[in-house]
C-alpha positions in Angstrom: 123.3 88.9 68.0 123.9 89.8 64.3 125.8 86.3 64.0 122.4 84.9 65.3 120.9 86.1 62.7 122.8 85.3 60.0 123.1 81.9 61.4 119.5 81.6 61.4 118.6 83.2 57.6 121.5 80.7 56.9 119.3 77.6 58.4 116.1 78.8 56.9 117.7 79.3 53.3 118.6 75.8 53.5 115.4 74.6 55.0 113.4 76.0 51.8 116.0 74.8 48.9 115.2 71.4 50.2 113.1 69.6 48.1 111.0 68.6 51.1 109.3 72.5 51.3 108.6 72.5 47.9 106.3 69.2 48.0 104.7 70.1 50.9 103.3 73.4 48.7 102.7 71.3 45.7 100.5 69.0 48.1 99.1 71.6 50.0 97.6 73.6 46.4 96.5 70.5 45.2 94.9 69.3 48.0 93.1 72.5 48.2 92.0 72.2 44.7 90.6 68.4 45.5 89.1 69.5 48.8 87.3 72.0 46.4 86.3 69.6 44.0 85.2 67.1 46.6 83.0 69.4 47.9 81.3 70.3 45.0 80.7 66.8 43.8 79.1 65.6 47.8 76.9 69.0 47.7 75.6 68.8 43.9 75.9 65.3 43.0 75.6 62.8 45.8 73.5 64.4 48.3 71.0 65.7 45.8 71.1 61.6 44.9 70.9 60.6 48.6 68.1 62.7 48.9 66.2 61.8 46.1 66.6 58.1 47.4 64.9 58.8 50.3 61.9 61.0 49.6 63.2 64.2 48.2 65.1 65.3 51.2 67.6 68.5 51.5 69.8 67.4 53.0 71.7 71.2 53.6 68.3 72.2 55.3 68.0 69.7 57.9 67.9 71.0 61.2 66.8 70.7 64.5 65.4 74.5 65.8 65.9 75.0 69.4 64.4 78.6 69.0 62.5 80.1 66.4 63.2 83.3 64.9 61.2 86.3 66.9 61.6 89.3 65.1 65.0 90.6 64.5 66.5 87.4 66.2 67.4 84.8 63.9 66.4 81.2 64.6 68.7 79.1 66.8 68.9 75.9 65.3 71.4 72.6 65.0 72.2 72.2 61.7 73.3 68.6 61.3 72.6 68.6 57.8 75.6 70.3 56.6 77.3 68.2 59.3 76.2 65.3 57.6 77.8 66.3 54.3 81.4 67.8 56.0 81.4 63.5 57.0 81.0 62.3 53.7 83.4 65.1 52.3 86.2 63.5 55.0 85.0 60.4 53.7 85.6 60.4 49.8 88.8 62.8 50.9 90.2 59.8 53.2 89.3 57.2 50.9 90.8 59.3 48.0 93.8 59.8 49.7 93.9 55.5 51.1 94.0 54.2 47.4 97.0 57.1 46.5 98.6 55.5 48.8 98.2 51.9 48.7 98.8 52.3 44.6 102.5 54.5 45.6 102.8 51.2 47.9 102.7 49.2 45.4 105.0 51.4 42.9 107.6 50.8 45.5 107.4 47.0 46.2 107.4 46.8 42.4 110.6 48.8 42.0 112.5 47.2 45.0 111.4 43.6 43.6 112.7 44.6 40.2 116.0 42.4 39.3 119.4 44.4 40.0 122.6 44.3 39.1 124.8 41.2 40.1 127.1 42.1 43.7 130.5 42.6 42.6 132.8 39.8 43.1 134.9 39.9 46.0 138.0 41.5 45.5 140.1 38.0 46.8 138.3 36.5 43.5 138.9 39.5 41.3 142.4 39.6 42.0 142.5 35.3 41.6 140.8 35.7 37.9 143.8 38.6 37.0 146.2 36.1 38.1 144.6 33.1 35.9 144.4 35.9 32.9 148.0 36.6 33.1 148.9 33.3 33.3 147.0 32.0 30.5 148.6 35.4 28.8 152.4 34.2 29.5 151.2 30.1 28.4 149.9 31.6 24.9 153.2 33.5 24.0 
């Protein structure tokens, strides 16, 4: 059982010194920090905009009350105002995250398409040309 252990502390050493783990974390914190900033800029910027467009409309207080508030008992209502922002937060997020990729896409094709080094002759050739070189060595003495 101990062996077990150590067998599996030894895997799970080795699964975090990869390099893999550690981008994950780096994409995770900054894709909490966009997420973040998305949100502000759809809820401050755009839907006050949207709104405005079409006749001064709050978006965040849309809602459709299926029972009013009586009392101490809140109001039951669908709020598919805030739902309409969460879609164009996935939205800007998505397309965000489209162009990122498409413009690491092209990075690639650009660096596979760039010229490389000639192949290597074939060693049959290589060992022909040492052959010729020595020859023309002996020819010149």
């Amino acid at each position: 059982m101990k062996e077990e252990k150590q067998g599996f502390w030894k895997d799970f050493k080795a699964f975090i010194a990869r390099g893999n783990v550690a981008d994950m974390a780096v994409g995770i914190v900054v894709g909490t920090a966009f997420t973040a900033i998305v949100n502000s800029l759809v809820q401050e910027v755009i839907m006050p905009f949207v709104g405005w467009l079409i006749g001064g409309v709050n978006f965040s207080d849309l809602r459709v009350v299926l029972a009013p508030a009586s009392g101490e008992i809140p109001e039951v209502a669908i709020r598919y105002g805030s739902f309409l922002n969460q879609i164009i937060n996935f939205l800007i997020i998505s397309f965000t995250v489209f162009v990122m990729i498409r413009l690491l896409g092209k990075f690639r094709r650009k660096k596979e398409e760039a010229p490389k080094a000639p192949p290597a002759p074939p060693a049959d050739v290589v060992l022909l040309t040492e052959i010729r070189d020595l020859l023309k060595a002996r020819e010149g003495k």
